[in-house]
N, C-alpha and C positions, 0 to 999 in steps of 0.2 A: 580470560578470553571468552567471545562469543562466537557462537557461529548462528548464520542466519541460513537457511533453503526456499528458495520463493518457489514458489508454482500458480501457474494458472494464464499466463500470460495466452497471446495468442492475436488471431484475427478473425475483426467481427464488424458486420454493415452497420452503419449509422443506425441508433435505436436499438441496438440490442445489447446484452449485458454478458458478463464476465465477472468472474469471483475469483481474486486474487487469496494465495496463500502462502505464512509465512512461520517456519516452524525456528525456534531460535532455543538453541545447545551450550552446554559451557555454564558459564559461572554465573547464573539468573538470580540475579537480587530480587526479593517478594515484593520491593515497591520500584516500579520501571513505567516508564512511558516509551512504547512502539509504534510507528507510525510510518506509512506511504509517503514516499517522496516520487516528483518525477520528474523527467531530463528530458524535451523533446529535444532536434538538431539544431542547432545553433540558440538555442535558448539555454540560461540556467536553472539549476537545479533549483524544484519548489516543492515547499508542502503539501500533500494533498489532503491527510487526515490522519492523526494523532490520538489515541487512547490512551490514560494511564491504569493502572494496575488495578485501581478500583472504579475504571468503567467512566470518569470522565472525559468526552470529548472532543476534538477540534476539527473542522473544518474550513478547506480553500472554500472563498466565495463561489469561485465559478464550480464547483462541483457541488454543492447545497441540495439536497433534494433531490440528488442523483446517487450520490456514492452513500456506503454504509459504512463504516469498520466497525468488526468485532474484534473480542478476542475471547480465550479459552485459558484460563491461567494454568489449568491443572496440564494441558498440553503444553502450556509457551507456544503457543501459536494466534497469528492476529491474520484476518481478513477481513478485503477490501470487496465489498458488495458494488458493484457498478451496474449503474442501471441507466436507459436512453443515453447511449453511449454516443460521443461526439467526432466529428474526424480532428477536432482540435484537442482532443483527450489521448492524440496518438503520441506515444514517449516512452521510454523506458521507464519503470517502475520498478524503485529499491525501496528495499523493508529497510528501517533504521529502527536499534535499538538504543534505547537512555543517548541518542546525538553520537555516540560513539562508533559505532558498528555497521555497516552497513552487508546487505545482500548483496548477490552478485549481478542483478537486475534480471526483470524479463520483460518482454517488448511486448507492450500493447499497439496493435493497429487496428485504427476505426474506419474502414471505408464509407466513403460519399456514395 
């Protein structure tokens, strides 16, 4: 089993930025891919950005040039760097670890 703890959600005006954090406990294999997902209301659940254990990549289109992820191996923890933040960026925001596991979400809101 995993367990994941997110922190950092919150509210914030159009333009400004927010650092998602996401610490994950339990039975951590040394090669894992962790990544943001998000659920705004009445839409489904999507990818926002993906890292694997040695530091490759992915990225949603519409966050490109916006959002960051790291992560920190020797913590098990990954973050999501948001920057010019949009009010269509507002959703919940769950950590997933290896597709399996998810956080218990924290709500991002971006005021107009």
């Amino acid at each position: 089993q995993v367990q994941l703890v997110e922190s950092g959600g919150g509210l914030v005006q159009a333009g400004g930025s927010l650092r998602l954090s996401c610490a994950a406990s339990g039975r951590i294999f040394s090669k894992n891919i962790m990544g943001w997902y998000r659920q705004a209301p009445g839409k489904q659940r999507e990818l926002v950005a993906a890292i694997s254990s040695g530091g490759s990549t992915n990225y949603a289109d519409s966050v490109k040039g916006r959002f960051t992820i790291s992560r920190d191996n020797a913590k098990n923890t990954v973050y999501l760097q948001m920057n010019s933040l949009k009010p269509e960026d507002t959703a919940v925001y769950y950590c997933n670890y290896n597709t399996d596991y998810w956080g218990q979400g924290t709500q991002v809101t971006v005021s107009s």
